[in-house]
C-alpha positions in Angstrom: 68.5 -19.5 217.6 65.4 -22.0 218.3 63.2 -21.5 221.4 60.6 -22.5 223.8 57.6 -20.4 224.0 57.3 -16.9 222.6 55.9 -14.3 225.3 52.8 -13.0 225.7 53.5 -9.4 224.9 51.2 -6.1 224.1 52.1 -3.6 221.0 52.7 -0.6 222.6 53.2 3.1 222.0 54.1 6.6 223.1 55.8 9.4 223.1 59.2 9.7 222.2 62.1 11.5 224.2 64.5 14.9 223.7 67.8 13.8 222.2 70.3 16.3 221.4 69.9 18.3 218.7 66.6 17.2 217.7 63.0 16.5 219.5 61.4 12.6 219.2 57.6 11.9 219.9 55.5 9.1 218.2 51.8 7.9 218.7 49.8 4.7 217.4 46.1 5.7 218.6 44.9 2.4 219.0 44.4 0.2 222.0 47.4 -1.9 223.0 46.6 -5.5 221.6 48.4 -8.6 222.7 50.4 -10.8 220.4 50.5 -14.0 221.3 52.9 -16.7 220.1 53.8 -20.4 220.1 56.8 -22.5 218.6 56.7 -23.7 215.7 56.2 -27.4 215.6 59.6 -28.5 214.0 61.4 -25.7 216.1 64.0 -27.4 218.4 63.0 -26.7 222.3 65.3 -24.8 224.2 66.5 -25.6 228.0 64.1 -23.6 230.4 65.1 -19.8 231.9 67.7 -21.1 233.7 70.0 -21.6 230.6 68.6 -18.8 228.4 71.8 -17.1 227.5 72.3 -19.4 224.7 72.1 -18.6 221.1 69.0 -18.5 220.1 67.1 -18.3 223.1 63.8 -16.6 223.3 63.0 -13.6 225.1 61.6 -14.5 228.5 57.9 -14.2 229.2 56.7 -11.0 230.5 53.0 -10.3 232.2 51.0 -7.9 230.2 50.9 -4.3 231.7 47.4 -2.4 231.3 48.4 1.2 230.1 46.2 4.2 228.6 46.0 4.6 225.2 47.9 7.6 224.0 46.4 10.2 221.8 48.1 13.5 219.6 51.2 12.3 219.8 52.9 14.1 216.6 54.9 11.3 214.0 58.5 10.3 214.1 60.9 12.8 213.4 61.3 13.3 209.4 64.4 14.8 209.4 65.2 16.9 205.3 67.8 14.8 203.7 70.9 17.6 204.5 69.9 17.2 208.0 69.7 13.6 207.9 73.0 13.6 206.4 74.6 15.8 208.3 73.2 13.3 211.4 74.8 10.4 209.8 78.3 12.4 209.8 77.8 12.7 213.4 77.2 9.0 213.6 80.2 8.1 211.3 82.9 9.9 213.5 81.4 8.0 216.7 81.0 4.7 215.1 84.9 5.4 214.1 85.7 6.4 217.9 83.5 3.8 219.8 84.1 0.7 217.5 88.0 -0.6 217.1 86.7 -3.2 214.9 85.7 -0.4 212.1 86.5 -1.6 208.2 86.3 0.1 204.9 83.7 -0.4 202.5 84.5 -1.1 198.8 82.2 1.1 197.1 81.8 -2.1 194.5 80.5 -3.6 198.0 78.3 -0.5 199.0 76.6 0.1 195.7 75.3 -4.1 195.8 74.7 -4.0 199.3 72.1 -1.2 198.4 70.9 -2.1 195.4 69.8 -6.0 197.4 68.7 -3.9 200.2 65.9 -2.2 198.2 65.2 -5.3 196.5 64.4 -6.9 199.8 62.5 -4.0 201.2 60.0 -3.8 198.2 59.4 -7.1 198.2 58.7 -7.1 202.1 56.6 -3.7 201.5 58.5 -2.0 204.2 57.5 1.7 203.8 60.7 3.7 204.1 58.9 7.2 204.7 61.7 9.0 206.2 65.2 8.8 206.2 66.6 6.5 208.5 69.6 3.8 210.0 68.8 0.5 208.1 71.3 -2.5 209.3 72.5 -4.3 206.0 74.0 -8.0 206.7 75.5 -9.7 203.8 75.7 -13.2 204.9 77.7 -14.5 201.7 80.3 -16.7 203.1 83.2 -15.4 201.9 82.0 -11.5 202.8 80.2 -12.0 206.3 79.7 -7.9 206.7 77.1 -5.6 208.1 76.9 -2.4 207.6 75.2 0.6 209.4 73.7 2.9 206.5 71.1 6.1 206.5 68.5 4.9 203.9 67.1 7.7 201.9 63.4 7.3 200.7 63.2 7.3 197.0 67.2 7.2 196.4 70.3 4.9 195.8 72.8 7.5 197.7 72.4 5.8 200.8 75.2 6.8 203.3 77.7 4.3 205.1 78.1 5.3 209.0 80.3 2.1 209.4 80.8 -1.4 209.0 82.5 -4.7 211.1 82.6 -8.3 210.3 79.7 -10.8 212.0 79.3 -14.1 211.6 75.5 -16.4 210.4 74.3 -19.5 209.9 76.9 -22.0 208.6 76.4 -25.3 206.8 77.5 -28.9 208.1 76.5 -29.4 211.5 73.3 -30.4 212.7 70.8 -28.0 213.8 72.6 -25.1 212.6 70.1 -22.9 210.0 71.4 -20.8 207.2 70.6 -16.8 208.1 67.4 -16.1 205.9 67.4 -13.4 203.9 65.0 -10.8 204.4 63.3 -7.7 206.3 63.5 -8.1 210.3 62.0 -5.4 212.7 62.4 -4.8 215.9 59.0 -4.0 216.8 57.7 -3.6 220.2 55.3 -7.1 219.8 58.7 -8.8 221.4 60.8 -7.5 224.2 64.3 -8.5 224.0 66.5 -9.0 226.7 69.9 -8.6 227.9 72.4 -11.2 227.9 73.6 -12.9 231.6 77.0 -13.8 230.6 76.4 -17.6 232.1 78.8 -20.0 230.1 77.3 -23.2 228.3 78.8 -26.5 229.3 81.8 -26.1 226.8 82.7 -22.4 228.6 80.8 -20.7 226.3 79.1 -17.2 226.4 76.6 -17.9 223.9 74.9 -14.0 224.3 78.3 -12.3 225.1 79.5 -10.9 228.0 76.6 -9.8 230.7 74.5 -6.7 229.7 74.8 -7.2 225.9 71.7 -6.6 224.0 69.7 -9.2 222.5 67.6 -8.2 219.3 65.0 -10.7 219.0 63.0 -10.7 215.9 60.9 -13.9 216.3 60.4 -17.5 214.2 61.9 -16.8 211.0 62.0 -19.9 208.5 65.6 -20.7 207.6 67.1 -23.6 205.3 68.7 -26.7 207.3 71.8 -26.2 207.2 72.8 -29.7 207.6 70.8 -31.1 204.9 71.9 -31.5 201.5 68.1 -31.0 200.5 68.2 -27.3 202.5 64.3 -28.4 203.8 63.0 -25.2 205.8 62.4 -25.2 209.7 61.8 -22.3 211.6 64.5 -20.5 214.2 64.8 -17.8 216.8 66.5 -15.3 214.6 68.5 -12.7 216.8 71.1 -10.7 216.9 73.8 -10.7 219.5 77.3 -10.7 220.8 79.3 -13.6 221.1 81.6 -14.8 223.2 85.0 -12.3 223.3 87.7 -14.7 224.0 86.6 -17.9 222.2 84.4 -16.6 219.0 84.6 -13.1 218.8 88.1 -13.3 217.2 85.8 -15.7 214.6 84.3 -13.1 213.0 84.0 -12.9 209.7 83.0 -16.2 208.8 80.2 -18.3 208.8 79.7 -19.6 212.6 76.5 -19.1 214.1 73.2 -21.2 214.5 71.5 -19.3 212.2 71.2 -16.0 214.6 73.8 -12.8 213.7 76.7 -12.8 215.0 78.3 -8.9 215.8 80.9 -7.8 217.8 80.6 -6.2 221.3 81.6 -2.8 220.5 79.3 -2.7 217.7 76.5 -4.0 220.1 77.1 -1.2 222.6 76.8 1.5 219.7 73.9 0.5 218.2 72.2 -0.2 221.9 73.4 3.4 223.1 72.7 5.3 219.7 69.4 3.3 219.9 69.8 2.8 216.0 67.0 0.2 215.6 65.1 1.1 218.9 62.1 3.5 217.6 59.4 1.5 218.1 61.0 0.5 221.7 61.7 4.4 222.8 57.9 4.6 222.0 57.1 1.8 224.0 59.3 3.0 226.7 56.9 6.2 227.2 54.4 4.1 228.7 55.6 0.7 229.7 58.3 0.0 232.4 59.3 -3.1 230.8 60.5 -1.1 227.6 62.5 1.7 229.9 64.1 -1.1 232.2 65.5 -2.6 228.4 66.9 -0.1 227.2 70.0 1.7 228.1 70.2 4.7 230.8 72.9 6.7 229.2 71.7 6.2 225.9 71.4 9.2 223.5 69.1 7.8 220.7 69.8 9.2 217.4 67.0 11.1 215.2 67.9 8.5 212.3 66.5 5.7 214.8 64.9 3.0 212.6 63.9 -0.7 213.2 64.9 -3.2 210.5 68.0 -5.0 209.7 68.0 -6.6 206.0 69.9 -9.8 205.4 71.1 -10.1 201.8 73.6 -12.1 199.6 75.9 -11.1 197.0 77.0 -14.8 196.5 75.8 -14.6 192.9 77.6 -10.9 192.6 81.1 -11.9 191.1 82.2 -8.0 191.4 81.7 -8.2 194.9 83.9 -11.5 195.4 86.7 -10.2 193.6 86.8 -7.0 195.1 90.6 -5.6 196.1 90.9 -7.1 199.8 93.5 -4.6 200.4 90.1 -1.8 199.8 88.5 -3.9 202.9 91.1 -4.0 205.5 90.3 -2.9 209.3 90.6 0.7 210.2 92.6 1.0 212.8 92.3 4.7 214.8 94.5 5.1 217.5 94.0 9.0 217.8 91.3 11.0 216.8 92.0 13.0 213.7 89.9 15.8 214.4 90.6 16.7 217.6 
């Protein structure tokens, strides 16, 4: 969750691709610009390349690639709120097929979870101009969710498409961050990476097992864990698998650096459905780097978005006494619709 160097990277754009049952394109008309980044001073270094499949670790550092700038590219997709809907069904009877590790939400849980979710967004001024996947992590420690929903612009009847347990920043131990809270993008100003499945000197896959996706959202400041006066550095704050025989099992409580913790299944869906990937499918048109990232079998949904919103209902005593029983796994040995 704390890094060396951030890359040198350019913010790019493009057209988008034919998904099934609906057509993506997307232009920026301006000239790619580079973003250039450094670590903070009090961030912790990390061990070189070598050992970059820890927590935490940035992504590796790219050379720039000179592209044309692309012109008359039409806008995201805007899908009408029925069809929207109707995409999020889809997405609901996959996430129950393609994730084991599915569990109910408490509509007690869903109705905070949104209400902190527009809170957040507001306050970060994220335009939500079209209906889209937003990632909702609710790193209260005794609740340690996330939750895939389809935000609808100027609405509280978001829509759950599914939920699993993860695990952030936990108290206690030095150099372990509490999760901020907040609006994170994944923008196309950092390209993530995959992780290598090395094992740390304890026999640890910090990143997961090799090929799991590595959302990188940049230096984020985060309270210090450790510290009883919760002074402020700044972390790497990704989002990742973790290990599946040692700490996946873990889920569910508070574990991590300060990074998100999800599990593997839920990694592959959101990689293959591309459900935070917009701005990367763009990039993707014209850069290399972007299409060698993402998946090749990946059929990226019309509801693609980009941010994942950290909240807490710590303070939200309906939440914390809400019936377990309501929150149990789903288990789905057969399909039930054939």
């Amino acid at each position: 969750m704390q890094g060396v160097n951030r890359p040198t990277l350019f913010l790019l754009a493009g057209s988008l691709l034919l998904t099934p049952g609906s057509t993506w394109a997307a232009a920026q008309e301006t000239a790619p610009q580079p973003v250039t980044a450094t670590a903070p001073p009090d961030a912790q270094p990390k061990p070189p390349a070598t050992n970059a499949d820890q927590e935490g670790a940035p992504s590796p550092t790219l050379p720039p690639v000179s592209v044309p700038v692309p012109v008359d590219y039409p806008p995201l997709p805007v899908l009408s709120e029925a069809d929207a809907r109707e995409e999020a069904t889809r997405l609901n009877s996959a996430f129950r097929h393609e994730v084991p590790v599915a569990l109910k939400v408490p509509t007690v849980r869903k109705e905070a979870w949104i209400a902190l979710a527009q809170k957040q967004l507001e306050q970060a001024s994220f335009l939500l101009d079209r209906p889209q996947v937003i990632i909702v992590v609710d790193r209260n420690p005794a609740v340690q969710r996330l939750c895939l929903m389809l935000a609808i612009p100027n609405s509280s009847d978001w829509q759950v498409i599914g939920s699993t347990k993860v695990s952030t920043g936990t108290t206690g131990r030095k150099f372990y961050y509490i999760t901020p809270t907040g609006v994170f993008e994944n923008t196309a100003d950092i390209l993530g990476y995959r992780a290598l499945g090395t094992k740390n000197e304890n026999g640890i896959m910090g990143n997961g097992v090799k090929g799991m996706r590595v959302w990188d959202f940049g230096w984020q400041w985060a309270e210090k864990g450790w510290l009883p006066s919760r002074e402020k550095g700044q972390i790497r704050l990704e989002m990742h698998a973790t290990d599946p025989v040692y700490l996946e099992s873990r889920l569910g409580h508070t574990a991590s650096e300060g990074c998100i913790r999800i599990p593997a299944s839920l990694n592959v869906f959101i990689d293959k459905h591309g459900l935070i990937d917009a701005a990367y499918e763009q990039a993707a048109a014209v850069d290399i780097r972007y299409r060698a990232l993402l998946r090749k079998d990946r059929t990226p949904s019309s509801l693609a978005g980009s941010a994942v919103v950290v909240v807490d209902t710590s303070d939200m005593p309906e939440v914390m006494n809400v019936n377990t029983a309501d929150a149990k796994a789903v288990t789905h040995k057969t399909a039930r619709n054939g």
